[in-house]
C-alpha positions in Angstrom: -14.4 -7.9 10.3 -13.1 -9.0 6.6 -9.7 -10.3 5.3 -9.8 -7.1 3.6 -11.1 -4.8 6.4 -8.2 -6.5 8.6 -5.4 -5.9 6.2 -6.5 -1.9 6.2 -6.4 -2.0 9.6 -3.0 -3.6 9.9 -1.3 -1.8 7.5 -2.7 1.6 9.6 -1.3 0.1 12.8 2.0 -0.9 11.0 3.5 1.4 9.1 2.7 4.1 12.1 4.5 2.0 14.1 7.7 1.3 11.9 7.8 4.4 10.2 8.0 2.3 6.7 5.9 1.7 4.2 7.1 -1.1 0.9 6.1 -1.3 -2.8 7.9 -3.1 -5.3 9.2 -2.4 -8.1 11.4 -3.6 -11.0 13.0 -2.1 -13.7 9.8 -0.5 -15.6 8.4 0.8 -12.1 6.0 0.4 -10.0 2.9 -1.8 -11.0 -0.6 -0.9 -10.9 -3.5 -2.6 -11.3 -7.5 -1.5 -12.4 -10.3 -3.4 -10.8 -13.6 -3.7 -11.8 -14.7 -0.6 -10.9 -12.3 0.9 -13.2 -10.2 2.1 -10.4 -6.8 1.7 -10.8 -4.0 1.2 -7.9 -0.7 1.0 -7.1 0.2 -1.6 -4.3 1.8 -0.8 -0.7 2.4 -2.7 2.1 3.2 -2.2 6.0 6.0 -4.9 5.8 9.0 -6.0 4.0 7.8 -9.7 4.6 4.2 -8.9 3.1 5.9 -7.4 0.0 8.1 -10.3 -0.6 5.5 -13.0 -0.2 3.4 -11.2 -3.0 6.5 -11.5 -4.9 7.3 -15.3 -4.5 3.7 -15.9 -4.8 2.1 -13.9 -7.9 3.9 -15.0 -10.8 2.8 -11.4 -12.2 5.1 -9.8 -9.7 7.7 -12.5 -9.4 10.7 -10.4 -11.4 10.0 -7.5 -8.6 11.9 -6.5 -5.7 11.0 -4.6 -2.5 10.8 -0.9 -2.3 11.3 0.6 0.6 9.7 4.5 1.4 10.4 6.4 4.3 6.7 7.5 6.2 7.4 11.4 6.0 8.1 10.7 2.1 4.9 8.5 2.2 2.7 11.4 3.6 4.3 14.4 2.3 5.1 13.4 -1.0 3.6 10.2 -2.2 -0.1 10.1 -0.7 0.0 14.1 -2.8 1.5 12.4 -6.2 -1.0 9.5 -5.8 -4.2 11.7 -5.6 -3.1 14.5 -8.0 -2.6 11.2 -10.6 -5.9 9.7 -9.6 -4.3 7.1 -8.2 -5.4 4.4 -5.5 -3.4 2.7 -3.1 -3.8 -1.1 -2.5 -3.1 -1.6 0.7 -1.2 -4.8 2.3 -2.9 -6.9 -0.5 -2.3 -10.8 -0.3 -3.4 -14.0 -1.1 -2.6 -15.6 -4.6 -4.3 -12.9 -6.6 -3.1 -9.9 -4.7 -6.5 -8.8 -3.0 -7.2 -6.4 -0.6 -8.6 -3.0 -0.2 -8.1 0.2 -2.7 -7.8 3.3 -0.7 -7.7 7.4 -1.9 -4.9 8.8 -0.8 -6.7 11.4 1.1 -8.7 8.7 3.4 -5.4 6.9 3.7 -3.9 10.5 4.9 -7.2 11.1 7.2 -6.8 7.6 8.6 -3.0 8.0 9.8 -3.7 11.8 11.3 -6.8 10.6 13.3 -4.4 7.9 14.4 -1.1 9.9 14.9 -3.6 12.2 17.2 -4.4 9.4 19.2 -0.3 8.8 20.3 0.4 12.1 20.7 
């Protein structure tokens, strides 16, 4: 499995578990970033501790602080915002360059029913 595959995968596993999801943000917002694929994203992660080391290590994101959203907010409201914008989301991205996958919001959504279907 890749880095990148694994970090999906974790941050599935994670944020179902702890009922949180982080983004950061400073005082113009939440970032995004476009690929090379022209796709552009805004960056989530599964833990507080993920979040931060993006911050201390990508001077980019270095005057951002953690943003935490509450999971019901996260499905009902942000996953919805994200798609109607055309948004991706970047999902537990790491490393110095912040890399990692960029999801739809409606596989993300898919992803965490199938999984919530498994628990219940």
């Amino acid at each position: 499995m890749s880095q990148s595959a694994v970090q999906w995968s974790t941050f599935i596993k994670e944020i179902i578990k702890y009922r949180k999801i982080w983004t950061i943000k400073d005082d113009g917002g939440i970032p995004t970033s476009t690929n090379i694929d022209g796709e552009t994203s805004m960056p989530f992660w599964s833990l507080k501790s993920r979040a931060e080391k993006i911050i201390e290590n990508v001077p980019a994101y270095s005057g951002f602080q953690p943003y935490e959203i509450k999971f019901d907010d996260f499905l009902n409201r942000w996953l919805k915002g994200l798609e109607k914008d055309g948004l991706y989301l970047g999902v537990n991205w790491s490393g110095k360059r912040a890399t990692g996958y960029d999801m739809k919001p409606k596989e993300v959504l898919e992803r965490i029913q199938y999984e919530l279907s498994l628990i219940d």
